[in-house]
Backbone bond lengths (Angstrom), bond angles and torsions (degrees), N, CA, C in turn:
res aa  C-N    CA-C-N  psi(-1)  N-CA   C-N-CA  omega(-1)  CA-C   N-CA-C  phi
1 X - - - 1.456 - - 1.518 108.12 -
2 X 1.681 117.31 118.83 1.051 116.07 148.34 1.387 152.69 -107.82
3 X 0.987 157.87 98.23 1.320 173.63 -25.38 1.766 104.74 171.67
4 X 1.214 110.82 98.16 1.989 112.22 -162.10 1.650 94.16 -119.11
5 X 0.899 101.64 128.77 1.588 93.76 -171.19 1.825 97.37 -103.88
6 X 1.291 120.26 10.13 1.544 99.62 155.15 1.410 96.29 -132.29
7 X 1.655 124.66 56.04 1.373 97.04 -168.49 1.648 165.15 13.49
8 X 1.648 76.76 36.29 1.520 90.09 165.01 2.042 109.67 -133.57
9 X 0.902 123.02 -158.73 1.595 147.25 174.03 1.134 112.51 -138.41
10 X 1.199 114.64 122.63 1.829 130.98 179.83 1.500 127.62 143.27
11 X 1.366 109.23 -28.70 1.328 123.09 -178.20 1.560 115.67 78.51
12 X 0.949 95.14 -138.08 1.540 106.72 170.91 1.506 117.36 -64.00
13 X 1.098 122.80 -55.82 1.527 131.05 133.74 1.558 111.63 12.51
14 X 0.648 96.59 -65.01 1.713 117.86 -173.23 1.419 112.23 -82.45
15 X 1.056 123.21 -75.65 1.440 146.19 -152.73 2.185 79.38 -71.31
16 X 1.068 134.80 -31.16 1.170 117.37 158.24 1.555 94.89 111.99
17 X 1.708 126.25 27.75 1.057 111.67 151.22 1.881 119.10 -106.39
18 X 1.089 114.58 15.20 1.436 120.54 146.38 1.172 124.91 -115.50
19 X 1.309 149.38 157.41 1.052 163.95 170.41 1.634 121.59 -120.45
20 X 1.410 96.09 -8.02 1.758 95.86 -176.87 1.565 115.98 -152.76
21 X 1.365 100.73 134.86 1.307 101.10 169.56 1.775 114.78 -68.76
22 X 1.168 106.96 130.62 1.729 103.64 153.38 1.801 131.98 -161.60
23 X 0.949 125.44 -174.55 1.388 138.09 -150.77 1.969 115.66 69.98
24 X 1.129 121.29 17.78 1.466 122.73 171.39 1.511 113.33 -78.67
25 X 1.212 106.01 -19.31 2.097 113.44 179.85 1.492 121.59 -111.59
26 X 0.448 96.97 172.95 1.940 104.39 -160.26 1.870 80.24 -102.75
27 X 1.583 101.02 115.92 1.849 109.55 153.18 1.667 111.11 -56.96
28 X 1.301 97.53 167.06 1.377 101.20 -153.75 1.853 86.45 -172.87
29 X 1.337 112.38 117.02 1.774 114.01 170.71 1.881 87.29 -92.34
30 X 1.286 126.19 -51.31 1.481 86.91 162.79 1.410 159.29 -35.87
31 X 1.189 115.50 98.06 1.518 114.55 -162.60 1.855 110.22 -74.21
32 X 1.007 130.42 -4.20 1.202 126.68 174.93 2.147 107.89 -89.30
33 X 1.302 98.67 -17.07 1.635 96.44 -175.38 1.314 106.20 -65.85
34 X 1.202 120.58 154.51 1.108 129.30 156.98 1.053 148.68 -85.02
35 X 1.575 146.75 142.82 1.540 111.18 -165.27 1.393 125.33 -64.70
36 X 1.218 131.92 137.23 1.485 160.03 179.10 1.453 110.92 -99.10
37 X 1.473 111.85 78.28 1.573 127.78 -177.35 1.318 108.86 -60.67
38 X 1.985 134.26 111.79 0.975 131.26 160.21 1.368 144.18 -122.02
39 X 1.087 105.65 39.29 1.233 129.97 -154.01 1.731 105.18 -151.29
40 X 1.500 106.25 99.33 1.241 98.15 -174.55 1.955 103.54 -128.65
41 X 1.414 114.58 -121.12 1.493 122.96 -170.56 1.918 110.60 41.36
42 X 0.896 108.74 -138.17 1.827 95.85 -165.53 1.585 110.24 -64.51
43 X 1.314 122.19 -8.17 1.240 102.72 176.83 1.798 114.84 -95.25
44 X 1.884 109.67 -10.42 1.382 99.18 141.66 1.214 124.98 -42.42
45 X 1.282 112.73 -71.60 1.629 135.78 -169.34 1.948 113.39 -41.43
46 X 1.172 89.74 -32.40 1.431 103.82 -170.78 1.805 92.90 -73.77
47 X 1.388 93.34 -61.72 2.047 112.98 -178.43 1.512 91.50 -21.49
48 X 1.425 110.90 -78.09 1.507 145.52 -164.48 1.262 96.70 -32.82
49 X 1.386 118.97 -75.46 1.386 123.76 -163.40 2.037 115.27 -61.78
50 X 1.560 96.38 -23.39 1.622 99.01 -164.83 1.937 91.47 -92.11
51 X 1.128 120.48 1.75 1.534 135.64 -177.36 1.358 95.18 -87.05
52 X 1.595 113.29 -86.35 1.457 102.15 169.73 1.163 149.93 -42.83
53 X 1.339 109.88 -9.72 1.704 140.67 -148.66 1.832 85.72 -98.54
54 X 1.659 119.69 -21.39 1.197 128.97 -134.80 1.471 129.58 31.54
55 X 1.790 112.97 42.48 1.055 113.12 -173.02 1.661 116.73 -99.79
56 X 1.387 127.74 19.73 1.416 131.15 -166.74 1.459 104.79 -162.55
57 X 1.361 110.93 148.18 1.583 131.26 -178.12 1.628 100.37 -75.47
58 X 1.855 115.06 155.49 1.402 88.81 138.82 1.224 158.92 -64.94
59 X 1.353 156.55 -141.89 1.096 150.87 161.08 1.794 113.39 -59.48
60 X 1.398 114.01 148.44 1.532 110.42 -165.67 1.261 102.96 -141.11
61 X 1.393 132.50 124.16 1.581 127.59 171.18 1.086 111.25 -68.70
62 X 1.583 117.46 140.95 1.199 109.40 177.34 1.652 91.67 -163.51
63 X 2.084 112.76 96.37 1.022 103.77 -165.13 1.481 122.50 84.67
64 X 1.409 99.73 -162.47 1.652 100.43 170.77 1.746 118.02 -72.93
65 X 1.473 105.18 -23.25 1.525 121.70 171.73 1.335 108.15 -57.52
66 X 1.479 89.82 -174.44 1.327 120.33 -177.55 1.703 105.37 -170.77
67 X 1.644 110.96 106.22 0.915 126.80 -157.01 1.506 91.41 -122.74
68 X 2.086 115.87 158.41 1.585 142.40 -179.13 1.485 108.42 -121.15
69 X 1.528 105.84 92.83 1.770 91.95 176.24 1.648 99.53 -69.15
70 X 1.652 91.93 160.62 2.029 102.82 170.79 1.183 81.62 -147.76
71 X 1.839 71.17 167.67 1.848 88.93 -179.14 1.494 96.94 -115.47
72 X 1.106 77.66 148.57 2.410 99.87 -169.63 1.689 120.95 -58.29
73 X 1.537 90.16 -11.38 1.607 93.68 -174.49 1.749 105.35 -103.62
74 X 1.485 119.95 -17.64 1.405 113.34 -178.96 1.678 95.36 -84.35
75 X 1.252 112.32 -46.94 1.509 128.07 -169.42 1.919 94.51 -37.37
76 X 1.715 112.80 -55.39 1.685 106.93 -170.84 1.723 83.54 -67.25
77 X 1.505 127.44 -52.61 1.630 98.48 -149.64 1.408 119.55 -68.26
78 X 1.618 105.08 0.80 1.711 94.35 -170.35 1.814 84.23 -110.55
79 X 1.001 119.66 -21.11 1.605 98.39 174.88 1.523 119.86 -83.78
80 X 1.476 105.28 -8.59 1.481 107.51 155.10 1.063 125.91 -80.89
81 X 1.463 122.17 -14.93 1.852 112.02 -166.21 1.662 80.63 -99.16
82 X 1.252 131.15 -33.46 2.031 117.70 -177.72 1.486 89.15 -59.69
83 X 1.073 120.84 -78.43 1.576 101.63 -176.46 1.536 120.79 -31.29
84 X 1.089 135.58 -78.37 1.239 141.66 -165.01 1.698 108.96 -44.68
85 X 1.502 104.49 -30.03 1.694 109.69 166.71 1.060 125.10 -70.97
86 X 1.483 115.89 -24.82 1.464 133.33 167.78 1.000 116.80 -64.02
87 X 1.480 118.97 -29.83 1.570 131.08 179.31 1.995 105.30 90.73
88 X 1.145 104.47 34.08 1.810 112.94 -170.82 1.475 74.38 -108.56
89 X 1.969 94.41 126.05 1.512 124.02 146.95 1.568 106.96 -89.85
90 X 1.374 93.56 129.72 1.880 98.38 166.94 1.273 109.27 -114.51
């Protein structure tokens, strides 16, 4: 049982005060590098699914970063269907 206090999953994420995933790539003041994905286990899985989901850009410079815009509405449906596979009622 989970307990969502605006009936949804995502957080801020969602509710539309983020727009981007980040810290998954290695900074870099080189601007010719490319992103260097390091950050994997469920928040691959998560990547993966909101990719197929067509819910996220590729990788985006921004700064020394390297930031993933998503959009707020695939972000709840794919963090609702991992839950729902989990077998978590919210």
């Amino acid at each position: 049982l989970l307990v969502e206090r605006y009936g949804f999953c995502g957080g801020n994420a969602v509710a539309g005060m983020s727009g981007t995933i980040c810290g998954m790539y290695l900074s870099s003041e080189r601007r010719s590098n490319r992103p260097e994905q390091v950050v994997f286990g469920f928040t691959e899985r998560f990547r993966q699914a909101m990719q197929e989901a067509g819910g996220i850009t590729e990788p985006q410079r921004y700064g020394k970063t390297w930031t993933v815009t998503h959009d707020p509405l695939v972000w709840r449906e794919v963090a609702d269907s991992f839950l729902e596979e989990a077998g978590v009622h919210v």
